[in-house]
N, C-alpha and C positions, 0 to 999 in steps of 0.2 A: 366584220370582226368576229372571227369564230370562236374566242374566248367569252363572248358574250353568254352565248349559246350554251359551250362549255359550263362555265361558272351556273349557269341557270337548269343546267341540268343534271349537276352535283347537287343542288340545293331543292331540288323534285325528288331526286332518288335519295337524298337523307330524310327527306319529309317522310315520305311513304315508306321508308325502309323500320323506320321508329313503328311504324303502327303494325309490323310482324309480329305478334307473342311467344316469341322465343325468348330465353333469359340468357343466351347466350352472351359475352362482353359485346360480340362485335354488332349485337342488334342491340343491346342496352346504353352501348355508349351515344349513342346520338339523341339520346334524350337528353343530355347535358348543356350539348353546347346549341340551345334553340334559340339566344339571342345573339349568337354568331352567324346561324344559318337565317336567319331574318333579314339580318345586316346587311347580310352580302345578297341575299335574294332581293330583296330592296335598291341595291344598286343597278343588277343583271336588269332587275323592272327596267327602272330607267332609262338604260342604254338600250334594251330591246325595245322599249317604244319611241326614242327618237334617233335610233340606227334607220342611218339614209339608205336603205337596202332595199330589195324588193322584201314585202309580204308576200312569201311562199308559205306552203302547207306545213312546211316543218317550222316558221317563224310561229305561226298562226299556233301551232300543235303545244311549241313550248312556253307561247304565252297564257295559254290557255292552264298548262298543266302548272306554270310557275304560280298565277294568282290563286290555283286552288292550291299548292305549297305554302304559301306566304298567310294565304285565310285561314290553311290549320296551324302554322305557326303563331297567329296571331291570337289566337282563342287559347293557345298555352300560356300564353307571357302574360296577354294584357290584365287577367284576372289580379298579376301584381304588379299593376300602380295604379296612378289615382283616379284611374276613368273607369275604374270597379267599384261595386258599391261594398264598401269596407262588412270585412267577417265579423271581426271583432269592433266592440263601441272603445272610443277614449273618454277618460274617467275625465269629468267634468273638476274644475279647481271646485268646487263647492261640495262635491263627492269625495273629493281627498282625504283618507284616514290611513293614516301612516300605520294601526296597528293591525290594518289587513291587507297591507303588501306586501310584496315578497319581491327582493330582486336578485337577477341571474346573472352572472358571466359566464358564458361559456365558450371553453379557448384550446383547440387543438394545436399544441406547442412543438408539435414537430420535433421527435425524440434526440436527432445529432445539433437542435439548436443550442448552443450556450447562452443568448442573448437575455437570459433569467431573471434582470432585472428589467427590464422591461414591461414584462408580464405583471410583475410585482406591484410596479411601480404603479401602474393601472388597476392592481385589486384595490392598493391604496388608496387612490383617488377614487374611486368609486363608491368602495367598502361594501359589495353588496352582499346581500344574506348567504347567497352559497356561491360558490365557486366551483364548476365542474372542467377541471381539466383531460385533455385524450392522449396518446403518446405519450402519456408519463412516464418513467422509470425510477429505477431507486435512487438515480443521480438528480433527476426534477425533485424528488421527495424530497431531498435533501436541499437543496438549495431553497426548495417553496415554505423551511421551516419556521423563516421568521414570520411568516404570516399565521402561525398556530398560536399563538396569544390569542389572539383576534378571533380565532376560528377554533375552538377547543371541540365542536362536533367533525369528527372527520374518517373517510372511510376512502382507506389507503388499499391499491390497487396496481404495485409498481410490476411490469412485467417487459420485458428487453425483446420484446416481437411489434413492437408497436401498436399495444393494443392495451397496455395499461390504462388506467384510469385514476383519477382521486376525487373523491368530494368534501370538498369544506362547507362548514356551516357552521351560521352564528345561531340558529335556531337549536332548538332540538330536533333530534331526529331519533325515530324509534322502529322498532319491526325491520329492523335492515338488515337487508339479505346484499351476498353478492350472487350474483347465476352466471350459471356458464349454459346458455337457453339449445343452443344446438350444437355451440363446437367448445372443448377444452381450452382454447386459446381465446377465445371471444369472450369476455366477462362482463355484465353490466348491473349496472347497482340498480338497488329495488327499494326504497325504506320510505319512510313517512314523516315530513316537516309539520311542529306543529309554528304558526301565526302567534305574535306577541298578545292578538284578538283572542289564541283559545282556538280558532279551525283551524282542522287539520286538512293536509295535504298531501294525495299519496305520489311517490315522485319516483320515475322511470331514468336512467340515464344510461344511454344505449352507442354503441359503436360498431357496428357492425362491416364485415371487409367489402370492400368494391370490388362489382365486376370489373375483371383490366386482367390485362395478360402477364401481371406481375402478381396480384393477387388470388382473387378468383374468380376461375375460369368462364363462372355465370354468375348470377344474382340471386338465384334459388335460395340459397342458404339465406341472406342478407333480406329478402323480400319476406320469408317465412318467418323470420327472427322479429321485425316490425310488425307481420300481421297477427302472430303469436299474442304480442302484448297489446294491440287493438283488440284482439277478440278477449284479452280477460278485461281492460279496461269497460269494457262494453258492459258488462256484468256486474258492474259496482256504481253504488249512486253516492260518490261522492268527488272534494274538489280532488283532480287531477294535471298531473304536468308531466310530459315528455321532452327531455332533450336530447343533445348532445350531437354527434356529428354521424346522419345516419349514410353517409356513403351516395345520398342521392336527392336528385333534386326535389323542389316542393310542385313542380309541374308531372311527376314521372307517374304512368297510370298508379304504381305499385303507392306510393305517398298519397295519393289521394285516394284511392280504395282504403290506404290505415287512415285517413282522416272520417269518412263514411262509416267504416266498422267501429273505430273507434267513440265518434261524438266529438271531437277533440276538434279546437277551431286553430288559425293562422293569422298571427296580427298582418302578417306582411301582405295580406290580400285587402285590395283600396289603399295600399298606399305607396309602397315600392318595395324592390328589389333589394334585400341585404343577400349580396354578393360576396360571398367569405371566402373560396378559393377560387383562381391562384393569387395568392397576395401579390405574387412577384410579375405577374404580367396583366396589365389591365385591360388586355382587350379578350382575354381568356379565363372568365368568371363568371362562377353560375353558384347558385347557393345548396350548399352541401352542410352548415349546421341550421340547428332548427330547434324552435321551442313551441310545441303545442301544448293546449291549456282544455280545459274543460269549458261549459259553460258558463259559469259562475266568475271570472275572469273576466275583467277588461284590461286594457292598455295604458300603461301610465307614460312609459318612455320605452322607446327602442332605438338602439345606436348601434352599427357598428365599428369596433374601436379603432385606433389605428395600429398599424405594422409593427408586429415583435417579436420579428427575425422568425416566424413559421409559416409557411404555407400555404395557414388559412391568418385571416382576419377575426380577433375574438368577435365574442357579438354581446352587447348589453341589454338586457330588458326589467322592467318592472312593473309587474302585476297584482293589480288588487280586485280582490274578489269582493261578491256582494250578491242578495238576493235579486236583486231589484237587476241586474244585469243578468241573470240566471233567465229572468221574465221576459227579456228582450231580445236576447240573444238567440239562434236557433240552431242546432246539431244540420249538419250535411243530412239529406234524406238516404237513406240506404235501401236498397233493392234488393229480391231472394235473390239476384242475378250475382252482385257484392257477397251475399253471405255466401254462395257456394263457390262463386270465385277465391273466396278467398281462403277455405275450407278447401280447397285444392291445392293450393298454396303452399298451405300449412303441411299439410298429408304429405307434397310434394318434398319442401323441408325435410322434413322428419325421417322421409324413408333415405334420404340426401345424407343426410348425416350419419344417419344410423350405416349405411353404404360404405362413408367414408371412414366409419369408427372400427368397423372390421377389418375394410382394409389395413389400415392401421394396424391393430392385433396382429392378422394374420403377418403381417411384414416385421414385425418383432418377435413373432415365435421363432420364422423362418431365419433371421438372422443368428438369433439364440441357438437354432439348432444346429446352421452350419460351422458358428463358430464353438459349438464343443463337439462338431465331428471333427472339425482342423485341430483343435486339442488330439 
């Protein structure tokens, strides 16, 4: 069965093809789909060890190269579920204090979705302290208005490229900035929640574009925009949260180099998989939103919610901070290797942008010019 063989040798050359450091889409996108390529490499296993064939040298060769495919596949995924020893602790019923929680939805609603109540219907039920939506526009603003009673802190971010944003909040929030960190179109909110306790919380909420051959054309931009706000995070000794939908997975080098520079921990490691895109096909999901916390953070509940007509699946969580989990808890160890990795990054970013910002100019003078020499 030469498909065996086949199949098992797509699943060798995606393996190894991911670990090229290029940011190009067509080398980034296969960090995505690593419980797809597991799956199916896990099958090919099978069949190549009890396919009634002769062991020849090329049998031999691909099994050999498939179990080292499937062992580095296996040290990406398994760190989330349960036969990892959990990042983040869950808060004890006896630890429970409602006035230093804080809870999150966060829900990329997919900008041509009308399905508006739905989403709603779920802040409702939940009713958590803030509400970060992605794909917003001024037609979501509008329809998401009956929930502004409820949420009178709010910071409105409608833009018709898919890239808007809103934050609601029942907290207060101060010091808030909106930034456009590398590109004009790219906005992401900056402000600080204060705790019904009195701590404050400085709060990141980021969307940055995917490499893909629709949007952009690599990851450079999107990888230097996350490690951007690792490396100021790093510099501040207080509670901390990042979310929102950063374009890429929680296994991808670039996500865990911003969790190392950052300090910033991952409830979803030791326990499972929240799976947020594609809602609409289940065997084709890997997790693309995310909420990292500081140390001071544990776990009270995480969900993801069900289907509301977009793309991805919200996601719920709630977190309460506390000294005594500060004590326990431990930051990813960082290496000089991390700090100039990712100081490279950045540098890389910046000059990336600043590249594309000219072009831009220059292609609006040039426009300008020839249409008042056609005048």
């Amino acid at each position: 069965m030469i498909w065996i063989e086949i199949f098992a040798g797509i699943v060798i050359w995606l393996s190894f093809w991911s670990l090229i450091p290029r940011d190009e889409w067509w080398f980034r996108g296969s960090d995505f789909p690593r419980l797809q390529i597991l799956a199916v490499g896990l099958v090919a296993f099978v069949f190549l060890i009890f396919w009634n064939a002769e062991w020849d040298w090329v049998r031999k060769l691909i099994l050999i190269g498939l179990i080292a495919a499937l062992a580095f596949q296996l040290k990406m995924v398994l760190p989330y579920t349960f036969f990892w020893k959990k990042q983040v602790k869950q808060v004890k019923a006896s630890q429970l204090n409602k006035d230093k929680q804080i809870s999150l939805i966060v829900s990329n609603v997919l900008t041509p979705n009308t399905k508006y109540h739905l989403l709603i219907d779920l802040i409702q039920k939940h009713q958590p302290d803030l509400v970060l939506t992605l794909e917003t526009d001024q037609t979501w603003q509008n329809e998401l208005s009956v929930i502004e009673s409820d949420y009178p802190h709010r910071v409105p971010v409608p833009l018709d490229n898919l890239y808007g944003m809103h934050l609601y909040s029942k907290l207060e929030l101060t010091e808030t900035e909106v930034k456009f960190i590398l590109s004009d179109e790219i906005p992401s909110i900056h402000t600080r929640v204060t705790l019904p306790s009195g701590n404050q919380v400085q709060l990141y909420c980021l969307h940055p574009k995917p490499p893909s051959p629709t949007e952009a054309k690599d990851s450079t931009l999107r990888d230097a925009e996350l490690l951007i706000v690792g490396d100021q995070i790093k510099d501040i000794d207080e509670s901390c949260i990042v979310m929102g939908d950063l374009n890429d997975v929680a296994w991808s080098r670039t996500t865990r180099l911003f969790q190392r520079i950052s300090g910033l921990l991952d409830p979803r490691v030791g326990r499972h998989f929240v799976n947020t895109f594609h809602a609409d096909f289940p065997l084709l999901r890997w997790s693309l939103d995310h909420i990292f916390h500081s140390t001071d953070f544990a776990l009270v509940h995480m969900e993801r919610l069900p289907h509301m007509g977009s793309d991805h699946f919200p996601v719920y969580v709630v977190l309460q901070t506390g000294r005594v989990f500060d004590q326990i808890q431990e930051e990813l160890e960082q290496t000089d290797e991390d700090e100039q990795e990712a100081q490279e990054a950045i540098q890389e970013g910046i000059e990336k942008a600043e590249k594309e910002e000219k072009t831009v100019t220059d292609e609006i003078a040039r426009d300008y010019k020839n249409g008042g020499e056609s005048v």
